[in-house]
N, C-alpha and C positions, 0 to 999 in steps of 0.2 A: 482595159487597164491592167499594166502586168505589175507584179507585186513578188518581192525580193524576199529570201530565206527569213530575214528580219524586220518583213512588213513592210519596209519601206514601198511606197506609192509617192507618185510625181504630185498628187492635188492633196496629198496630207501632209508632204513637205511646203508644200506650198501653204496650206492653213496653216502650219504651225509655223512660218515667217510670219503671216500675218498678224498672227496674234502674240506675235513675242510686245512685251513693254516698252523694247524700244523701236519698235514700228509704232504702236498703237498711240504711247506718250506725244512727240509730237504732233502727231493728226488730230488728239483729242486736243492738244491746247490750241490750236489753230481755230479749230471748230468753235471752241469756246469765245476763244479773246475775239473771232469775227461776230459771233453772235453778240456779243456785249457790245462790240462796235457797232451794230445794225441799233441796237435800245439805243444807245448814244446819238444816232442819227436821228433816229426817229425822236429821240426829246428834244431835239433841234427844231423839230418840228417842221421837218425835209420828211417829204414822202418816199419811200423805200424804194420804190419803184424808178422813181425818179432818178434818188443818188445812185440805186446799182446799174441803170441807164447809162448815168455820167461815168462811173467806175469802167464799167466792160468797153464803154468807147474808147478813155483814156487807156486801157491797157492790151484792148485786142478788134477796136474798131477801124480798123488799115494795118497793111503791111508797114506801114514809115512804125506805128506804133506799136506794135508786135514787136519790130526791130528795134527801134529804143528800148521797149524794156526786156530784150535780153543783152543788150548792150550791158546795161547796168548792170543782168544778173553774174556777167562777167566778171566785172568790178567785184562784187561781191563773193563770188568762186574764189576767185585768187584770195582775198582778204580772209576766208572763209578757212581755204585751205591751209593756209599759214597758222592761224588759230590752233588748230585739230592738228598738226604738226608738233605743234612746242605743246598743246596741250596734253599730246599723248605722252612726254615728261613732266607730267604737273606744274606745267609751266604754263599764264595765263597772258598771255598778249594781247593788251587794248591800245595799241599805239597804231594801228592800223590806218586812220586818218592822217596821222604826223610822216608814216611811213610813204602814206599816197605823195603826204605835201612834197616832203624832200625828194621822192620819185620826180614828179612834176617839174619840179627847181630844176635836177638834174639833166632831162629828157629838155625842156624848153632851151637852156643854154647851148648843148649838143645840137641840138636841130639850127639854130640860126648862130651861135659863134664857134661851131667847132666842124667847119666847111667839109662839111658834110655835105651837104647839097650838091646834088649830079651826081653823086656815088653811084655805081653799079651796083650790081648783083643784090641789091636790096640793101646795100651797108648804112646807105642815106638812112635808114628807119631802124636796121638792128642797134647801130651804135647809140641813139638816143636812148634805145629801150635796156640795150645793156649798161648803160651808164646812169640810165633809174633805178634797174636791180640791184646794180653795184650801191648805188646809196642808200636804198632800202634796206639791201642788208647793213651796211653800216652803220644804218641808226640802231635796228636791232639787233646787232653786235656789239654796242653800248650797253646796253640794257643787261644785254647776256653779263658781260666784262660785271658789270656794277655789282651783278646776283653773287656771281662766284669771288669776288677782287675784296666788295664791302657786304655783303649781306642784304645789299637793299633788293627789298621785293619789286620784283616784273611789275607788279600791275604798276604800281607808285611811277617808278620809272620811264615804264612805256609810258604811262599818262602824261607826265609830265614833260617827255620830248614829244607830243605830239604838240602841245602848246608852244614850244618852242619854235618847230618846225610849222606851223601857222602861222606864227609873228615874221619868219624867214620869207616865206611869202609874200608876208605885207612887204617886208622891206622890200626885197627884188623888186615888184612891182612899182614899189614909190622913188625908188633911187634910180636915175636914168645916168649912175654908174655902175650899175646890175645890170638887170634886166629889163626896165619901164622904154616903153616907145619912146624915141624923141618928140617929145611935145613942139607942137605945130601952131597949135592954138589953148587958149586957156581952156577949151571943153574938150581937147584929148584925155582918154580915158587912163588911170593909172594902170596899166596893165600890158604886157607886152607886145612888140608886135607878133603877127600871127606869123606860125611859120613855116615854111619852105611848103610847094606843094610834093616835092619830092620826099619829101618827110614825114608827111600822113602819111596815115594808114589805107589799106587797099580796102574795096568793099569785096563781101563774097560775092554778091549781086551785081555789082560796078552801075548800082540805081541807085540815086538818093531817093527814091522813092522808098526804097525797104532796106534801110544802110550798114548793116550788118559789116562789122570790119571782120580782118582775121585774128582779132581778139580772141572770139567765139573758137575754132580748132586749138590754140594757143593755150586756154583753156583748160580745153577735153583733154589735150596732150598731157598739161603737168596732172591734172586729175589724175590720168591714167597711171603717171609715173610715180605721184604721190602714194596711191593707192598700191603699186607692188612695192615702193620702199617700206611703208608702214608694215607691210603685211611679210615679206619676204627676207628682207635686206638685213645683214649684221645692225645697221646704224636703227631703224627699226625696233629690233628686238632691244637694242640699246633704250631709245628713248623709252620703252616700256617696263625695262626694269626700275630702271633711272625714278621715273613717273611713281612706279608700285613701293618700290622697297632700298630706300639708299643702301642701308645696310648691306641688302643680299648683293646689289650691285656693288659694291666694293669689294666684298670677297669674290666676286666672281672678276674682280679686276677689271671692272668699263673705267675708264674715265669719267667721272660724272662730269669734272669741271667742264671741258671739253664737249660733254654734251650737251650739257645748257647752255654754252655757249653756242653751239653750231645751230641749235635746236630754235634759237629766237637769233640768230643771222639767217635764215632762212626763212625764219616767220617773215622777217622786213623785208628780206628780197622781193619774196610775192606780193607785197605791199607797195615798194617804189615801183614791179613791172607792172601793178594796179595803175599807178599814177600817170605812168609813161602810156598806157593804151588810154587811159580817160584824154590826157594834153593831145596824144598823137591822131585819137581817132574821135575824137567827138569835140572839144572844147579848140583846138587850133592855136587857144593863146593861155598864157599865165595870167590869172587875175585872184585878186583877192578871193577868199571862200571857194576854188575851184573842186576842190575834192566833196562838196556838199553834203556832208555827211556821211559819203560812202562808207567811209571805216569804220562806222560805228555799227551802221547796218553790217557792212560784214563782219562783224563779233558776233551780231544778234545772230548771223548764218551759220557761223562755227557752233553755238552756243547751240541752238537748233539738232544740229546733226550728232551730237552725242558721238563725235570720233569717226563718224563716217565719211568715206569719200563722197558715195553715191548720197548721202544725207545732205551735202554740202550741193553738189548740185542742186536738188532738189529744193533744197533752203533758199539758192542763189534765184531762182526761178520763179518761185514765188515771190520771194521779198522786190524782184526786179519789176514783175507784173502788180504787185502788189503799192509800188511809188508812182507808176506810172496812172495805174488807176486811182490813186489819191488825188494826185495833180489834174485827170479829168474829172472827180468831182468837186473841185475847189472849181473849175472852168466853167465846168455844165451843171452844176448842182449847190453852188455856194456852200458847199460844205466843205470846213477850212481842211487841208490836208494833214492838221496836227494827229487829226483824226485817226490816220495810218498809224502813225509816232504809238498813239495811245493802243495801237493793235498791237505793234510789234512789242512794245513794252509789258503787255498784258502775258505775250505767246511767253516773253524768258523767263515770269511771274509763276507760269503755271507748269510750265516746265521742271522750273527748278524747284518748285513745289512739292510737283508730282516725286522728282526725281529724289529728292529729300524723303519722302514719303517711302517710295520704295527702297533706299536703301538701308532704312530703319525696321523696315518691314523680313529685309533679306536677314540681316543680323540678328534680328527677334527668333528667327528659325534654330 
């Protein structure tokens, strides 16, 4: 082991990652809110054995299930990212569901009325996908307009276009002057027809056995790019002043308005290109409740990672293996899947808790 003029060592850097607050914080609320979920089971009076049985099959017992739940944790990433984005300007975006809906809206119209179908070069799939982005950002580009134009706070706003953008759903689907199939018989389903297969998404695997689209690099990619803008980039260092100190940032001349604006137009973009890989690569059609709560969960992932990219990952991953194995124990173990609901809700509980804790603790210094 070689050892630098000022001590530094490779395994003492390394201990001292591990043991910072914000490594340690969320592992210990994880740890916690699963062990209170396992009492919870077991007062159900479902043997432990049994539900974590049904759990590990539902989320890693086959490749098709493996692949689903990083499907989701995809879903999640992007919503995640978005979050930790506008967050890093004290800026809190919970529209993330409304963001997917409107994506979905967008992406489903584009794939079967905006002849696209046959496209080369892959345009059949970008074009849907960029015409989700585009509307995802322009929900939260509302949101931004409303912060700086009226005063009104993000959270209110995001929430309350996500409700909206839910109801737009409904309608598409039920108006078969939108989007609803033409009904054939009275037991057609209110929901669109499914569309183009030139318009899915490709798998990485080209198996439905283990159906991994190219969600999953798409991903890693804005991860990656998120990760040097935050860290590198003028706009970056902007949201961070922006976020810490209006004040200082005025005299240093950022645009704030401008940056809360751009800052939750970009939260929604990775929101609508959420919605457009869930329509494009896993669900085929527009139907009522499509985005299944992903947006919320991905808050719960943002919320998680404390600003990190790689935290986000990591949140996306868990929370993705973390549904899937709900759903095999509600299959294989009759333990309802609120169950999860009640884990992830406990992990922001202790989190924020925690996180309350120490920075009263820091201040007290």
């Amino acid at each position: 082991m070689t050892t630098s003029s000022s001590g530094f060592t490779p395994l003492g850097w390394t201990k001292r990652i591990l043991v910072q607050p914000s490594t340690l914080l969320p592992l210990a609320a994880v740890l916690a809110a699963v062990t209170i979920g396992g009492v919870v089971i077991l007062a159900m009076g479902v043997a432990p054995g049994k539900a974590l049985a049904a759990f590990s099959t539902g989320a890693f017992g086959s490749p098709y299930a493996i692949a689903v739940s990083i499907n989701r944790a995809v879903i999640f990433a992007l919503i995640g990212l978005g979050f930790i984005l506008a967050n890093r300007a004290n800026l809190t975006n919970v529209g993330g569901e409304g963001q997917i809906a409107v994506g979905g809206i967008a992406a489903t119209a584009v794939a079967l009325y905006g002849g696209v179908d046959g496209f080369g070069f892959g345009l059949a799939i970008i074009l849907p996908m960029l015409a989700a982005t585009v509307s995802g950002a322009v929900w939260g580009g509302i949101a931004g307009l409303l912060r700086v134009r009226a005063g009104t706070n993000e959270v209110i706003s995001t929430l309350l276009l996500s409700f909206i953008a839910i109801w737009l759903v409904y309608w598409c689907v039920q108006s078969e002057d939108l989007l609803r199939q033409p009904m054939t018989t009275s037991a057609t389903l209110p929901e669109s027809a499914e569309i183009p297969i030139s318009t899915q998404l490709p798998l990485l695997t080209g198996d439905y056995s283990s159906p991994v689209t190219v969600g999953l690099p798409i991903a890693l990619i804005l991860a990656l790019i998120g990760a040097v803008v935050l860290r590198s980039s003028r706009f970056g260092f902007n949201l961070r002043v922006v976020g810490l100190n209006s004040v200082a940032a005025a005299r240093a001349g950022i645009a704030q308005r401008s940056t809360i604006v751009w800052a939750l137009t970009i939260a929604g973009a990775f929101g609508g290109l959420a919605g457009a890989i869930m329509l494009l690569g896993e669900q085929y059609s527009l139907k009522t409740g499509f985005s299944s709560g992903y947006g919320f969960d991905g808050l719960v992932v943002g919320l998680l990672a404390r600003g990190s990219v790689v935290g986000v990952l990591a949140g996306a991953l868990l929370f993705g293996f973390l549904r899937s194995g709900g759903i095999g124990m509600e299959m294989g173990a009759a333990v309802p899947s609120a169950v999860v609901s009640v884990i992830q809700g406990l992990i922001v509980v202790f989190v924020a808790g925690a996180a309350f804790w120490l920075d009263r603790k820091e201040k007290a210094r």
